[in-house]
Structures are given as C-alpha cells and as structure tokens.
C-alpha positions, 0 to 999 in steps of 0.5 A: 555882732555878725563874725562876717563883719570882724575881718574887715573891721579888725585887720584893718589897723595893721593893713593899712600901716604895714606893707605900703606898696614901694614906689618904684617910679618915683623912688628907683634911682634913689633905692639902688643908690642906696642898696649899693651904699649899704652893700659898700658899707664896712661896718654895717652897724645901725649908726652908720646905716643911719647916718648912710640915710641921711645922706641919701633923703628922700625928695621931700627931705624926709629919710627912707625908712628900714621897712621902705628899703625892705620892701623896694629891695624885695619888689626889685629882686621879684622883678629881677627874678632872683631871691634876695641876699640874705646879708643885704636882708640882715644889713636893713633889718630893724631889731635883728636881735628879734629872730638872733635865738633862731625863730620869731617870737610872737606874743599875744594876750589872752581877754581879761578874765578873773585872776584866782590870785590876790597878790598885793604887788599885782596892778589891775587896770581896767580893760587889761588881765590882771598884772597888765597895764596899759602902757605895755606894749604887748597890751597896748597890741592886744586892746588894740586888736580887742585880743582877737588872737587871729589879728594878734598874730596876723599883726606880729607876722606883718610887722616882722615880715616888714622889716626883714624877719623871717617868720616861717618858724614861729613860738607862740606864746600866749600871755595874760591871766592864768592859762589854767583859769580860762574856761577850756573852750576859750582855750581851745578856740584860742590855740586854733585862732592863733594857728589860722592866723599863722595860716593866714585862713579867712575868720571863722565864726567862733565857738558857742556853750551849744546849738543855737546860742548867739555868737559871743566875743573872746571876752564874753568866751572867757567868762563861761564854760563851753561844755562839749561841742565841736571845738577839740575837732577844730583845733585837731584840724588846726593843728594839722592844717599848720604842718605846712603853713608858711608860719609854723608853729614850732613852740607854744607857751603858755603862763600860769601858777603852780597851784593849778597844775595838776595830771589832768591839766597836764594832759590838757596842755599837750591836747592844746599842743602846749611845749613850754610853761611859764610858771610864776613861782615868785619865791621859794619862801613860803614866809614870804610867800605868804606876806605877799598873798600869792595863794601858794607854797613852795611844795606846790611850785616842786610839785607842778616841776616834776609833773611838767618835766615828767611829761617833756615840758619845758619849765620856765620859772617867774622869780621876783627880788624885793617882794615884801619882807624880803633883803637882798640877802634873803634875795640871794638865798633865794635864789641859790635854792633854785639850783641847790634843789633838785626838784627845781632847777628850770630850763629857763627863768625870767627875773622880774624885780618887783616894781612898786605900782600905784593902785596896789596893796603893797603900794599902800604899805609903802605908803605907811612905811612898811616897804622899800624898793631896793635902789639902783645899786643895791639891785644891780649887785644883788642881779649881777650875784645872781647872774654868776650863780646860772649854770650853763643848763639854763637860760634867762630870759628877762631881767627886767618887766617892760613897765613904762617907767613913768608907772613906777612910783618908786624904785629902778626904772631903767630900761636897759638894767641888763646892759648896766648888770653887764657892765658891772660884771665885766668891771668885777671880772665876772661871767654869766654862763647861762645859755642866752648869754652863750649863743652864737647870735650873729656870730658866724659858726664854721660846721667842722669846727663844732664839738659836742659836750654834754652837761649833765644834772639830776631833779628830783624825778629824772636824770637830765642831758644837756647836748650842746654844739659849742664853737670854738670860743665855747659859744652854743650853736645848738643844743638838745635836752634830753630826760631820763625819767626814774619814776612814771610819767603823768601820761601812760604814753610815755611810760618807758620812754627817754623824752627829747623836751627841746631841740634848739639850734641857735643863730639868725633864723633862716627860712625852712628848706634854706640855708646861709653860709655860716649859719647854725641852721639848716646844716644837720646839727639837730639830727646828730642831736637826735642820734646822740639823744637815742645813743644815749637813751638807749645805753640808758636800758630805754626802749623807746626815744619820745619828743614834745613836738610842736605842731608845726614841727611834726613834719621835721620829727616824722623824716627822722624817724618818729611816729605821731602818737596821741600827743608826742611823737617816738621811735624806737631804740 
C-alpha cells in the first residue's frame, strides 16, 4: 500500500464523527437558551443537566448533546471574541473524571505480536495482542484504526477535545503485548507516530529493515527486526518537535514483564522517552506462579523493581486475586507482601481479578472442576481487606479489567466493583488512603490553606520521599517523589544523583500557561516541590538533583533550572 493514501483513508472515521460544525443558524436561539439555563443551574450534577436538555429539545424533538453544546459554546465565544468560561466548559463536559488527576490519558494498542508468556488465565483472540478481546474498547479503538498509532492518538485528542477535555497535557500510554517483546524498530517507529499524532504533523512513510525494501504496515514491523537505520534520528527529532506541540507528551508508559527487563532494556526505554512501567507481576508466590504457567519467579519481579526504581521509573505493578491454587487467604498474604517487602512496594498497582474467559486453559480446568472463581462477596471482602491495607505512598489504579460482561463465563461481572468495595468499606467504617483516593479531584483548593508533609519509606536499593500539598481536609493537591539511591544506578549518568521520579499536581486539567481560580495547577506547587526536593537531597550529601522528564515536560524542567542530559535532565546542589 502507497503510505500517501493512509491519511485519507484511516482519518476518515474519527473525522467525519467528531467535531460537526454547530449550527448556529438554525440552532442560535436554542443554544443561548440553554447556556443560560446551564449557568442558572445549582446543582450542576449530569441528572439535572439531563433533565435541563429535555426541556430544551431540538426542532425534530431529539435532545442536543454535551459535544453539540460544546461546540456551539466555543463557535460563540470565537465569534464574541472572548475564550471560554472554564465553569460553563467543566458544567457540559462528558466523563469529567477523565482529565480530574490532572492530565488527559490516552491509551493506544500496539499491533498483535507473539506473547513470550503461556499464561493459562490469558485469552488469545484473533486479530487483537494477546490478553485483548474484542469487545475491549481500547481494542475495539485500535482494530478500528488497524493500530496505526498516528489515528490512535489523533482519534482520543478529537474525541476528548469534543467533549470538553483540555489535551494540551497529555500521558501516553502504549498497551498491548509485551513492550519488550517487539522488535525495537517497531518500538521506535511507534513512540515517534504517537508523538506527530500529538503534533498533529502530516503521515510520514513509515520505517523499513533497510534501503530499497517496500513499505510494510505496523503489523508487518512487529514481526521482524529493523537492524540500523534512520529511526533513533527521527524519534530524537520527534521528541524535540513535542516541546511545543499543542499536546504534549508529559508521561509515557509502557507494559511488559519482569522477566525482560534488563540494564540494557532499561537504557532503552528511556531512549524512547519512557517515564512509567507496567510490570505485570500477578503473584508474589512462586508456587503459584508456577501452576498458572507465567514463565517467571518472584525474584525476577524484585529484580526488574530495583532496576527500574534505580533508574527514576515509576513502577506500576499488575496483581491478580483468584489465579489457580490460590484462596482468598492466600490472596491477602499475597498482598500484604507487596508492602512488607522492601524490594517491592510500586508507586501504583492495578488489581485485576482473574476472570474466567472461555477458549483458555484455566477455563478447561474449570470445566474438569479443578477452578473456582470467587463469588461476589467473598471477592468484595477480600478487595476491600486489600484496599485498608495501601499506604498513602501508592495509588491504585484499577480494581477491575474492562471485560465485556458477557465474556465472563463464570465469576463477578460488575462494572462498577469499586463503587460496590466502596460501599461495604463505608458500612464497616474502613478507609482507603491510597493516593487515588485522596485527591483533590474537583474539589476546590485554597493556595494558602496547603501544608507540606513528607511520607518516607525504604526498597530494598533506596531511601524514598513521598512530598505531598495536602488541604485542609487531608486531600492531596500535588505531590513529588523523590529517591535517595544507596547503590549505583543502571545508568552511569545518574551516579551521584538524588532522582525526582515524579511531579504530579492534582485537580482538573487546566491549559498550559493558564490558570483557574481554585485550581491546584498553575499556581507553583510543583517549583516549591522541586525546591524542597533539592533541600533535601542536598542535606542528604547529594550533589546533584536529577529528574525522568518527559519529553513534553522538558521545557517546564529547563525554566527551573535543569540541563538536558543524555536522558534525564539535572542541576546542581
């Protein structure tokens, strides 16, 4: 296929949904009836703007939708000649809670490619990586696209751009098979699509294994080796070129297994501009580990942590209740060795209970009577132990995979299990203090009423600072971690070094170079961070103050007095 006829034939599907052109001839009077209505409202919960739409149909009797609103909001605000209210934006925005942790997440899938694993919980359907099914809506995303990651990510920026999500600051994060099992061009070549989808640049030919080879699609890059060649070159350029892009890349993460990282794959994600690993880590017992076939021991798992957290990553770790052989209270011991030892304890973790999925090997052991998936309430007891047991260094992500219910042959199907967990802690008078759980979100956050504490805890390689801006009601408006290494680094270029592995300051995305009374961001919580960060290290006998920076955060790290280096940026003490 000729790359010059891509653009026009795989754009085309979120194009031609997404951004209409707002009538305003026809649908003016109706649009500024309602914008007042919505400014008028007390309670601008989605129930009630709802029902305010219903009151207010369109001509044919049909109701206007959140991205109609937006769109002729912001076509009378550019004919007005003014920008537009941030509470009128926040009041018609679908899904808020999408950019609530500060930026907006955008999730792309990787071409199928041969998994290393042989896990016996993991489906393989065709035409997805393996662990996806079709019904997934990041898959269903990506088939549609032929994960192309350009349209990938051109896609998620139209479709939360649409409905009244800032995307300006953007996490990238690349799921799918095995990051590390990929051929490292393909790696390459699809950081760099995903950055000029962020730049919004036209379609480049993509990469060949050498001179004079015909062009090949993403799947056909995933299943060789392009030995040499321009493609580091490119993705540099591209990396630079996202400094200023109007969406820029302000993390990056990618998944993959304990088992395969290594120093030199280490070096390599930060080549890519990685800042964040998923490491699917499953158990922490290797008996366990061993009758589910997953190909690795725990020792792998506490050697991939400490190379990672040596190097400034931050370490998401994949757990699964309910694997085979396992009880719920071999579950909670389990789980309880994540933070009793040292050379583990993540930054953030996603629980993901094992769901029983026809056409995999546990499902036939299920069907021979040697499984059991856990009921509803034996599940929602032992997650809401779980949950009690997070220390306020960590954040948990997910509680629950996104598989379409009807795929689940057997076990707890509910959508909404951390809502139902929530529910039965509050009954019992229980508490999470994971990070998630204690951000500001929407809340509103008076500068002067902030106070920093510190939470601090050792691995097994380093001394870890948790800085936090807590409110007033003990809710986190931003935070910093900061590592204190006490053995040498992965990279010689961070020998000597204190590392910053993440600034993160909570509340509603705002627009670079903006800020929103009663916002978290934009108002300097993250220099004071930075500043209290150098304190420390330096009191520490650290000369130097190093930080993972994203590509797109470059900028922000060099007004505040860091020099890029080969891949981090530092200043001194």
């Amino acid at each position: 296929m000729n790359p010059k006829e891509r653009p026009a034939r795989q754009r085309q599907p979120w194009q031609s949904t997404h951004r209409q052109p707002f009538d305003m001839a026809a649908h003016g009077a109706a649009l500024a009836a309602i914008l007042q209505a919505v400014r008028d409202l007390p309670d601008p919960s989605p129930l009630a703007l709802a029902r305010l739409l219903r009151r207010h149909p369109r001509p044919d009797g049909g109701a206007f939708s959140k991205e109609q609103l937006l769109l002729g909001y912001r076509e009378l605000c550019r004919c007005a000649g003014r920008a537009p209210e941030p509470e009128m934006v926040r009041r018609l925005q679908m899904k808020p809670t999408r950019t609530l942790s500060g930026v907006a997440p955008v999730a792309v899938l990787t071409a199928p490619h041969p998994c290393p694993g042989a896990c016996i919980f993991c489906p393989e359907a065709d035409g997805l990586p393996k662990s996806y099914l079709p019904g997934e809506p990041g898959a269903l995303r990506a088939a549609a696209h032929g994960f192309d990651p350009f349209d990938q990510v051109a896609g998620r920026i139209q479709a939360l751009q649409s409905v009244g999500h800032p995307v300006d600051k953007v996490e990238l994060l690349i799921l799918g098979g095995t990051w590390s099992a990929y051929p490292e061009a393909y790696q390459a070549w699809f950081v760099r699509r995903c950055l000029e989808g962020l730049e919004d640049l036209p379609e480049w030919p993509l990469p060949t294994s050498g001179g004079g080879e015909e062009e090949a699609g993403p799947g056909d890059l995933a299943a060789r080796v392009a030995p040499g060649g321009p493609i580091w070159p490119a993705l540099e350029a591209a990396q630079i070129g996202n400094e200023s892009a109007p969406h820029r890349c302000v993390g990056l993460v990618v998944e993959t297994r304990p088992d395969w990282v290594t120093p030199a794959e280490v070096r390599r994600l930060r080549r890519l501009g990685v800042t964040k690993v998923q490491l699917g880590v499953q158990s922490l017992d290797d008996a366990i580990l061993a009758r589910n076939c997953r190909g690795h021991d725990t020792a792998a798992t506490r050697q991939a942590m400490r190379l990672l957290r040596l190097a400034g990553f931050k370490v998401v770790v994949h757990w699964m209740p309910n694997l085979l052989g396992a009880t719920p209270e071999s579950d909670r011991a389990d789980f309880r060795r994540l933070w009793d030892d040292p050379a583990l304890r993540p930054d953030e973790f996603k629980i993901y209970p094992t769901s029983l999925l026809a056409g995999t090997a546990l499902y036939e052991r299920w069907l021979r009577g040697e499984y059991a998936p856990y009921d509803e309430g034996t599940l929602v007891r032992l997650l809401s132990d779980c949950k009690a047991l997070i220390p306020p260094y960590s954040r948990l992500n997910r509680l629950m995979r996104d598989i379409p219910a009807e795929q689940i042959v057997a076990g707890v199907t509910r959508s909404n299990l951390r809502e139902v967990v929530h529910r039965a802690m509050a009954v019992a008078g229980r508490a999470c203090h994971c990070l998630r759980c204690r951000e500001v979100r929407g809340a509103p956050v008076e500068e002067v009423t902030l106070r920093l504490e510190r939470v601090e805890y050792a691995t097994d390689a380093t001394a870890e600072v948790l800085l936090q801006y807590l409110t007033p009601g003990d809710r986190v408006a931003g935070f910093l971690r900061l590592s204190l290494p006490r053995e040498a680094p992965p990279l010689e270029e961070l020998a000597g070094c204190a590392v910053v592995r993440e600034v993160h300051v909570y509340g509603p995305a705002v627009e670079l170079d903006a800020a929103q009374p009663g916002a978290a961001q934009h108002v300097g919580l993250g220099t004071r961070l930075l500043a209290e960060a150098g304190r420390l290290a330096r009191e520490a006998g650290y000369g130097r103050l190093a930080v993972i920076a994203a590509v797109g955060t470059r900028p922000y790290y060099r007004e505040r007095g860091f020099v890029d280096g080969r891949l981090y940026m530092a200043r001194e003490l």
